[in-house]
Z-matrix of the N, CA and C atoms (Angstrom, degrees):
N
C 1 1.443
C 2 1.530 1 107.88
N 3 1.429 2 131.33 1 124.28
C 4 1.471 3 138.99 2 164.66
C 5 1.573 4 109.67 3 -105.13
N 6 1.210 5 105.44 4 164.45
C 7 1.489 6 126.19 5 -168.34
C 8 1.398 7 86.87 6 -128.59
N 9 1.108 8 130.67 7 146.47
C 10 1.425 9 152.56 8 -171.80
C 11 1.618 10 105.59 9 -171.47
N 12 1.345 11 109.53 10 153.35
C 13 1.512 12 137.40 11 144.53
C 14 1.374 13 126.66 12 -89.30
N 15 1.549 14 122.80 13 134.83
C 16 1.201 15 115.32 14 149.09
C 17 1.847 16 99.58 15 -146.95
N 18 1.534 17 97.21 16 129.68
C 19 1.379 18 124.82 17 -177.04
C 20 1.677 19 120.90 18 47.88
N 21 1.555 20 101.84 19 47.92
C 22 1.202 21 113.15 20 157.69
C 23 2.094 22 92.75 21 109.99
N 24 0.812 23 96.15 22 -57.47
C 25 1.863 24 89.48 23 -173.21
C 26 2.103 25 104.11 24 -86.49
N 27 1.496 26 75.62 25 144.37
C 28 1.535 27 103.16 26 174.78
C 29 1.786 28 118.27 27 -69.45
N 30 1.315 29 100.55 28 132.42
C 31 1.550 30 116.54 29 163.51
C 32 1.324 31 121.94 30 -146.73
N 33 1.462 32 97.95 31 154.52
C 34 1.229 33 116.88 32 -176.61
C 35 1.585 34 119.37 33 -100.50
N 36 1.515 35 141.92 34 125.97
C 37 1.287 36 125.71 35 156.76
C 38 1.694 37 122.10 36 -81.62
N 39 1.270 38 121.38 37 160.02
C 40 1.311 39 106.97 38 171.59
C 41 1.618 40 109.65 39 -149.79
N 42 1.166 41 129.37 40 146.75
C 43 1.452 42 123.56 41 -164.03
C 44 1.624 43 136.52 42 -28.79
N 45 0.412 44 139.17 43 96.32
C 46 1.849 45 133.72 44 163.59
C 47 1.596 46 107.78 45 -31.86
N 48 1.874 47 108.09 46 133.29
C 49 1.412 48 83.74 47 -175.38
C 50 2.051 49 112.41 48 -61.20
N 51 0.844 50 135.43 49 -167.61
C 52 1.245 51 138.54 50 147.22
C 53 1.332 52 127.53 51 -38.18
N 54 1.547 53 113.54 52 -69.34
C 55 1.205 54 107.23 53 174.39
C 56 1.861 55 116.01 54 -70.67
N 57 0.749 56 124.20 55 -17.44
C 58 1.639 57 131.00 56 163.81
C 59 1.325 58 108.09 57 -73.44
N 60 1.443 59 125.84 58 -45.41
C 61 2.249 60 105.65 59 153.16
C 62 1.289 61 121.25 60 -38.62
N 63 1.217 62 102.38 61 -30.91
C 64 1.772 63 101.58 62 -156.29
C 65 1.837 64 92.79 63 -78.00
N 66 1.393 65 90.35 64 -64.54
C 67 1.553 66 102.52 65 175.34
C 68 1.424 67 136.05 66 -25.12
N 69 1.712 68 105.55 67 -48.19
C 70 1.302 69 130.21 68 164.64
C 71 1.396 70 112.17 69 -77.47
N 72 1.616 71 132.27 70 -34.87
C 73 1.516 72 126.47 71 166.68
C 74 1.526 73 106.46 72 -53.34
N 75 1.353 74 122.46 73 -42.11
C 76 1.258 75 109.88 74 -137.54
C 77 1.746 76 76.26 75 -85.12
N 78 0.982 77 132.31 76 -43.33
C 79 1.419 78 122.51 77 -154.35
C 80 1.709 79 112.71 78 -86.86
N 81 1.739 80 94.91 79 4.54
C 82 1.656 81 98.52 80 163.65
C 83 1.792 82 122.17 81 -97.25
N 84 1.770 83 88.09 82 -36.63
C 85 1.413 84 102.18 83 169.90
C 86 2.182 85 113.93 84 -15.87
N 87 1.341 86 129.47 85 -47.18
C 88 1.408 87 120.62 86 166.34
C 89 1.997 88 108.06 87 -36.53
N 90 1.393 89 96.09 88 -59.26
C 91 1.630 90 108.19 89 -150.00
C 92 1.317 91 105.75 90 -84.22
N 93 1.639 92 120.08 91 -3.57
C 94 2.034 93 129.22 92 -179.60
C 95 1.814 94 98.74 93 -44.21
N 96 1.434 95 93.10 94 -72.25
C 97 1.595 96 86.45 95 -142.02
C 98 2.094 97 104.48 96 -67.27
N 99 1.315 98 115.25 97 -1.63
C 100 1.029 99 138.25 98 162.32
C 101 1.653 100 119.26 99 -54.83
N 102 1.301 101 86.19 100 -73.56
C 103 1.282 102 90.61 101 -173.92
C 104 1.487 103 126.97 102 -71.94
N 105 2.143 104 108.59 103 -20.66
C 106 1.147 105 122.89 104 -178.06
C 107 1.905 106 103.83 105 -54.06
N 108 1.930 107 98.15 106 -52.17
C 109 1.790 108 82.07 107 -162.53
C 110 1.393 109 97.60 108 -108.71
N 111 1.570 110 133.92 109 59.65
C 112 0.953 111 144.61 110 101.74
C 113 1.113 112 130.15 111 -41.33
N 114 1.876 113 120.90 112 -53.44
C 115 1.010 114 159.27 113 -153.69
C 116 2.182 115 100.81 114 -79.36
N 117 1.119 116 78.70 115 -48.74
C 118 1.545 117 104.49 116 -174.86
C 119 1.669 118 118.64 117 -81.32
N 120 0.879 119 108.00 118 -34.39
C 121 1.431 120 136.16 119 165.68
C 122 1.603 121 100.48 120 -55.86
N 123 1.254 122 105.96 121 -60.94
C 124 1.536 123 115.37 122 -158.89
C 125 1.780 124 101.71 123 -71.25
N 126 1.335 125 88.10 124 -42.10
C 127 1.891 126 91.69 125 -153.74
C 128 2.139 127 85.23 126 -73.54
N 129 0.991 128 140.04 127 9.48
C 130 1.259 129 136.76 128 -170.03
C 131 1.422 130 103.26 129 -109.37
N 132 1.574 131 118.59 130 -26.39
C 133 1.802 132 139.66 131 -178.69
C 134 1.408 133 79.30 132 -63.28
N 135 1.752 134 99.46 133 -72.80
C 136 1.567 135 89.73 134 179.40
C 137 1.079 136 165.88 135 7.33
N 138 1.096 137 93.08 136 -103.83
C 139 1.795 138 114.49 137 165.90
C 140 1.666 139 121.91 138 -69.35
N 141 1.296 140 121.98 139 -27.52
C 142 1.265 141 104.24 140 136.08
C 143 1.580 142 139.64 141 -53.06
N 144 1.571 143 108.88 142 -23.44
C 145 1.341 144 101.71 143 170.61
C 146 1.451 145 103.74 144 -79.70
N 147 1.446 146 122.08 145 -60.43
C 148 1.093 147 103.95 146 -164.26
C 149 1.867 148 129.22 147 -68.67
N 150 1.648 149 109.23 148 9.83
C 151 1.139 150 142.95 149 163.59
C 152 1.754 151 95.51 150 -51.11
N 153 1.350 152 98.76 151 -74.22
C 154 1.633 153 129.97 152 -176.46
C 155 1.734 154 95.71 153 94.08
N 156 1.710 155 81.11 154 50.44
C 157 2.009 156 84.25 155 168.20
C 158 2.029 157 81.56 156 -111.63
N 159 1.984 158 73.89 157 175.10
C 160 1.762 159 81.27 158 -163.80
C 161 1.964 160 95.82 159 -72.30
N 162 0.802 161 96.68 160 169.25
C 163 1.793 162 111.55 161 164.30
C 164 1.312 163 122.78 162 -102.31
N 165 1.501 164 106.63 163 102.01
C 166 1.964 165 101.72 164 -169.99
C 167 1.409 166 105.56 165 -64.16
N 168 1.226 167 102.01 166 178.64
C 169 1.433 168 118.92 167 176.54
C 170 1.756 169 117.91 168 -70.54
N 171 1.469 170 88.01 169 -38.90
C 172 2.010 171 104.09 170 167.17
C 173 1.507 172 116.49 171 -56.43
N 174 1.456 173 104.01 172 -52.54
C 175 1.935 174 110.37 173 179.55
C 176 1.866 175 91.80 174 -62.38
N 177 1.229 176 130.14 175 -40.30
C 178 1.447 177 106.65 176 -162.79
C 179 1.811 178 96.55 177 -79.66
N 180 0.900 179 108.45 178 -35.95
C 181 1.734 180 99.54 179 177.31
C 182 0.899 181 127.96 180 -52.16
N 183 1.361 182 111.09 181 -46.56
C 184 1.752 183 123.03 182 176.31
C 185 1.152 184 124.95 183 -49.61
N 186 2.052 185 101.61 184 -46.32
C 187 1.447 186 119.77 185 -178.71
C 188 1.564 187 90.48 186 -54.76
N 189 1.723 188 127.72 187 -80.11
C 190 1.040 189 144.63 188 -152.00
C 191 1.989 190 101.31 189 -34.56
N 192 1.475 191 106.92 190 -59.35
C 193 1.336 192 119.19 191 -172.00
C 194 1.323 193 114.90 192 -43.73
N 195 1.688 194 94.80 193 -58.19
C 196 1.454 195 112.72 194 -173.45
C 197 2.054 196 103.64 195 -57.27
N 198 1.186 197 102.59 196 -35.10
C 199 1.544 198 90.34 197 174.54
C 200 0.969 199 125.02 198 -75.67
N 201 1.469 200 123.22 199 -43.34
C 202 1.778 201 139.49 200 174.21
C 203 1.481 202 82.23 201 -30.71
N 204 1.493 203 124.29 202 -85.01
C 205 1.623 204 135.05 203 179.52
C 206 1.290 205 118.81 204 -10.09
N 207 1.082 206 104.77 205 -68.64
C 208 1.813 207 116.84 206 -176.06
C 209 1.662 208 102.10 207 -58.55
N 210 0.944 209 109.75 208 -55.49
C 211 1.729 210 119.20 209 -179.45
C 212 1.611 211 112.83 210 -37.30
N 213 2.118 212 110.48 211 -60.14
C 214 0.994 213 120.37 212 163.94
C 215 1.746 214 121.93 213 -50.56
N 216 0.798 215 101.59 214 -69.58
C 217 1.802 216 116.06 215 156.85
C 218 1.714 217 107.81 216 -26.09
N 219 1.181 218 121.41 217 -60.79
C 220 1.540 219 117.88 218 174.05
C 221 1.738 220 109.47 219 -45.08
N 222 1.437 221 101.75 220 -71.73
C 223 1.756 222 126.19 221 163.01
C 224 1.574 223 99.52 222 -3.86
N 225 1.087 224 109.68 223 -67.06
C 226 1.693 225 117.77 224 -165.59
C 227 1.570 226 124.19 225 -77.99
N 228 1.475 227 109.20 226 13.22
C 229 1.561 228 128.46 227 172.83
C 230 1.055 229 94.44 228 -78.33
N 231 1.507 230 115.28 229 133.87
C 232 1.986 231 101.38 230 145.37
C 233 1.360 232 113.97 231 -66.87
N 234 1.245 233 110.26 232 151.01
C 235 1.561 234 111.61 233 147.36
C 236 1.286 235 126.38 234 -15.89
N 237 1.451 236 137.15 235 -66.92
C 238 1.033 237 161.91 236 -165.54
C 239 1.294 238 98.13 237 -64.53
N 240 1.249 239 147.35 238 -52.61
C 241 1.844 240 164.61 239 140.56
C 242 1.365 241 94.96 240 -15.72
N 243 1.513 242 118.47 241 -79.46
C 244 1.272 243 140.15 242 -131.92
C 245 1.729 244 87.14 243 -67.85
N 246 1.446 245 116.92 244 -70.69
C 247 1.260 246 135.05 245 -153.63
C 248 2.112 247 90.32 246 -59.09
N 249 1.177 248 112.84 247 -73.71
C 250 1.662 249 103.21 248 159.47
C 251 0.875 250 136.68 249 -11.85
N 252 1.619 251 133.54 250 -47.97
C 253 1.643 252 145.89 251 170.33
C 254 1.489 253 78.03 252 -68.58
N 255 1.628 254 122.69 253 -80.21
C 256 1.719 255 113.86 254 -138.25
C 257 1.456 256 94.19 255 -57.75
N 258 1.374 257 134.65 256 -61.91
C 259 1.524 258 131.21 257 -151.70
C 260 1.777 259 101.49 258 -52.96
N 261 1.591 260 109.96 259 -47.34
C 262 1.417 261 99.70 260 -166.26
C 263 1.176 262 123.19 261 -76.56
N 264 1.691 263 110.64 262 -5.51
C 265 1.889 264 125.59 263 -166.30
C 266 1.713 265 75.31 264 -79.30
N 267 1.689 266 108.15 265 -69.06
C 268 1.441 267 108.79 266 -152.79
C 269 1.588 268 110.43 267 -77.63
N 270 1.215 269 120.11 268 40.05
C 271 1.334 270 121.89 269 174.44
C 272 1.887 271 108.76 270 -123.07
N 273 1.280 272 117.35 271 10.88
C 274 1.451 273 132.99 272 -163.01
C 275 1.748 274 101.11 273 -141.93
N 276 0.820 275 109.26 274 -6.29
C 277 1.826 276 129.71 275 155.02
C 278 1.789 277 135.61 276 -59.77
N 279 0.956 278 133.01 277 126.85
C 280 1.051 279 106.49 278 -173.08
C 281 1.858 280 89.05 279 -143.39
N 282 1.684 281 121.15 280 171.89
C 283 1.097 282 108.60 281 -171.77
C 284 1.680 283 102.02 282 -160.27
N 285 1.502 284 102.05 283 131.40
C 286 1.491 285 110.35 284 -179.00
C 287 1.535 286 128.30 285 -47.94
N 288 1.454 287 113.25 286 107.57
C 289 1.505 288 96.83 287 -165.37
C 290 1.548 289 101.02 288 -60.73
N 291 0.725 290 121.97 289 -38.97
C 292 1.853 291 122.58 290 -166.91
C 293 1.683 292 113.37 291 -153.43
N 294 0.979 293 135.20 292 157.64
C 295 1.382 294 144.39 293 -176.63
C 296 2.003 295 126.64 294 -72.68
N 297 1.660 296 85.69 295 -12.83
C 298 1.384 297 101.45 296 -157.97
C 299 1.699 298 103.91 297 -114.41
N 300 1.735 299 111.06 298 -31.89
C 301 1.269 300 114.64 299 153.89
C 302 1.299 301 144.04 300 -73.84
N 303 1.248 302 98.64 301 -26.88
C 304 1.455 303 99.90 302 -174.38
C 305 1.253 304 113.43 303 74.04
N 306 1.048 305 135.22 304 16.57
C 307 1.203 306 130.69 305 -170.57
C 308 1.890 307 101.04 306 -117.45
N 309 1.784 308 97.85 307 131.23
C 310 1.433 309 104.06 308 -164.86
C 311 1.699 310 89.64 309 -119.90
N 312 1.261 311 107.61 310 152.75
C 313 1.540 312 136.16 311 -158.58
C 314 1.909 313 109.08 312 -129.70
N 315 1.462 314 109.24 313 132.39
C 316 1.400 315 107.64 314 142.18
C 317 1.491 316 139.02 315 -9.10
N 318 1.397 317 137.09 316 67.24
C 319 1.544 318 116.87 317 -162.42
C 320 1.761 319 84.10 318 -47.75
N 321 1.661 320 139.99 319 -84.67
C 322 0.911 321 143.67 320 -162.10
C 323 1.489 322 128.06 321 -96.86
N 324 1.537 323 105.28 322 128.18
C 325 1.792 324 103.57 323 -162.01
C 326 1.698 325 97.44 324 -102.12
N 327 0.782 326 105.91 325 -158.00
C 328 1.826 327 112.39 326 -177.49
C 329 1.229 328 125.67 327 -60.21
N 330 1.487 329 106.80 328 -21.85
C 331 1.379 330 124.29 329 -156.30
C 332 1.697 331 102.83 330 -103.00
N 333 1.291 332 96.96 331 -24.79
C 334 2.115 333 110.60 332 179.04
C 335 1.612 334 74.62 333 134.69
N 336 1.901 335 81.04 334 -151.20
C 337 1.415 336 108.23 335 -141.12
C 338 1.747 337 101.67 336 -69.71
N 339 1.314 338 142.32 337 138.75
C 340 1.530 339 139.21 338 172.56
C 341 1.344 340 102.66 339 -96.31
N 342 1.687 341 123.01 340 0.02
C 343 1.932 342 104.54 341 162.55
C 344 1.297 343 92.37 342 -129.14
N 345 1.160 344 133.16 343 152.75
C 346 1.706 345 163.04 344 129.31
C 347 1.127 346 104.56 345 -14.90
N 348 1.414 347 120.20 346 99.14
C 349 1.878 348 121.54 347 -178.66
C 350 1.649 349 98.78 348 -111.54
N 351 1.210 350 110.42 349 172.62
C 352 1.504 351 111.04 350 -174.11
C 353 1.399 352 77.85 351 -132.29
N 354 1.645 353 110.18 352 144.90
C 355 1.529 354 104.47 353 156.87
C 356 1.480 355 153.67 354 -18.07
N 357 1.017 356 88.53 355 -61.20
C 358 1.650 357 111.31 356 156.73
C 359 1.057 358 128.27 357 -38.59
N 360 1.481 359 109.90 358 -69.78
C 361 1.613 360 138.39 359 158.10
C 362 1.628 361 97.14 360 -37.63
N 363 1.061 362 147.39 361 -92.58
C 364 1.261 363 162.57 362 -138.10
C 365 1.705 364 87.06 363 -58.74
N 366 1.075 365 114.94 364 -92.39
C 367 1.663 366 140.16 365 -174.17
C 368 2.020 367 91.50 366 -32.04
N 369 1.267 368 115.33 367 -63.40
C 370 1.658 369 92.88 368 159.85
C 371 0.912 370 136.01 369 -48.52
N 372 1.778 371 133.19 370 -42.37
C 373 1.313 372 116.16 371 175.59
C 374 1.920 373 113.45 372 -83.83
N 375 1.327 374 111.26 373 8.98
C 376 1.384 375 88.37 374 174.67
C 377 1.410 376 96.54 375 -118.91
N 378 1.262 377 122.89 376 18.32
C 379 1.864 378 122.39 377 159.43
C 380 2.075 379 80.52 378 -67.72
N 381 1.396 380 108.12 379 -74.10
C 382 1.440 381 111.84 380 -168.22
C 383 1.385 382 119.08 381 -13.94
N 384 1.603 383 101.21 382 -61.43
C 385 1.368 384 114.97 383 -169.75
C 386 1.868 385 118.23 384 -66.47
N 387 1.692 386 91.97 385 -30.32
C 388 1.624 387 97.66 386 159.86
C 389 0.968 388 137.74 387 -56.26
N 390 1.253 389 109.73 388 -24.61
C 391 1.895 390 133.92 389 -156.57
C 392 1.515 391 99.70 390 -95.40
N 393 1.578 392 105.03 391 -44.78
C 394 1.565 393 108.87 392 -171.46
C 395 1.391 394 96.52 393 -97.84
N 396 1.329 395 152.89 394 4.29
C 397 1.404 396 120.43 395 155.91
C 398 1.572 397 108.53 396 -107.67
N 399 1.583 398 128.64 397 -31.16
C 400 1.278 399 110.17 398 172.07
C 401 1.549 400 117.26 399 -103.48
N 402 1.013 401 126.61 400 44.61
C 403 1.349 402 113.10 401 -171.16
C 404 2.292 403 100.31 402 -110.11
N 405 1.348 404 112.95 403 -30.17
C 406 1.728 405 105.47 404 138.21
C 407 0.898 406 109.43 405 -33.12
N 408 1.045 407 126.06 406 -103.48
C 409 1.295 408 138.48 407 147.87
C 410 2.003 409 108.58 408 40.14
N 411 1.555 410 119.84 409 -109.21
C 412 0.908 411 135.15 410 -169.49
C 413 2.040 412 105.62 411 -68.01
N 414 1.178 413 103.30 412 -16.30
C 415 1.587 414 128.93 413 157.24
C 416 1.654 415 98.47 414 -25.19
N 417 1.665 416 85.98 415 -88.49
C 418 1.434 417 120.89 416 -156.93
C 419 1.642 418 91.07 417 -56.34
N 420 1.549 419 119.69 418 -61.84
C 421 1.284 420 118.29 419 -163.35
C 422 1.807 421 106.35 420 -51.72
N 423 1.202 422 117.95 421 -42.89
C 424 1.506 423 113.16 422 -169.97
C 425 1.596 424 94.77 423 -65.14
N 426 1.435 425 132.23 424 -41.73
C 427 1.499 426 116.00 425 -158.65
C 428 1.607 427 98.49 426 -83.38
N 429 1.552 428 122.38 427 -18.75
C 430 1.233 429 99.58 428 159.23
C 431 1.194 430 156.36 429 -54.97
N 432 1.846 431 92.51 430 -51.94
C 433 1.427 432 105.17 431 151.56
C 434 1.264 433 131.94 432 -65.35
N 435 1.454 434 135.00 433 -11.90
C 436 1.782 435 135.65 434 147.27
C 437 1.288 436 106.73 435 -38.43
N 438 1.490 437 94.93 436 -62.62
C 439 1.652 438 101.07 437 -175.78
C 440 1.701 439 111.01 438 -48.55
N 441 0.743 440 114.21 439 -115.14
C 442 1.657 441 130.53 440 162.80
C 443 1.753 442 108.82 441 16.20
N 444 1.712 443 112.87 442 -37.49
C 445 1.480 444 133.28 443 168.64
C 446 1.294 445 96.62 444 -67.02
N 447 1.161 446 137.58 445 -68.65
C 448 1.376 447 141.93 446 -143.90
C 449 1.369 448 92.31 447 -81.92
N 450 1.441 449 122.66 448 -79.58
C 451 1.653 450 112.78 449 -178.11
C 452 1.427 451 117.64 450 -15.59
């Protein structure tokens, strides 16, 4: 389970059952290698900023490219895909009613979503929810394949 922000209020992710990872991998599997060096792209903008080294003109392109990509890559989901990833990311969500209660809430009840997300908003918290249920996950797979290289 992670705690994250996006645009000022608190959320929570919380597991996918198992067979609903698989479900949701398989129907992202199009948008992986897309979204991976998007992903990679970005976190490199990053850390040079928060380095407080300058940001070339190459790191901002890459970022930029690598997103144009992912974007296109989204494009090519059906509906039927798309709505599957979002419902099951944002159904393992949960969200701070207020700062002073402590009291955390359903992002989504039976009916859909019970807060007002903006695109943006949404597509951030289910990068989150990506990150925190498969990223073991793609963990394990890279040190396997090291392994398996090196042998």
């Amino acid at each position: 389970m992670a705690e994250f922000s996006v645009n000022g209020r608190q959320y929570r992710s919380g597991m996918m059952p198992a067979r609903t990872q698989f479900h949701v991998m398989r129907r992202m599997a199009p948008i992986l290698p897309t979204m991976q060096s998007a992903i990679m792209a970005s976190m490199k903008v990053k850390m040079a900023q928060d380095a407080g080294e300058p940001i070339t003109g190459n790191a901002q392109e890459a970022a930029v490219s690598a997103g144009l990509d992912f974007i296109a890559a989204i494009g090519t989901l059906t509906d039927e895909n798309a709505n599957y990833i979002l419902d099951n990311c944002l159904a393992v969500v949960d969200v701070r009613q207020d700062e002073f209660s402590g009291k955390w809430s359903k992002l989504r009840g039976p009916g859909g979503s019970m807060f007002d997300l903006d695109m943006m908003s949404e597509l951030e918290i289910v990068k989150e929810v990506v990150q925190d249920n498969y990223g073991p996950f793609f963990q394990g797979v890279a040190a396997r394949l090291s392994n398996a290289v090196a042998a």
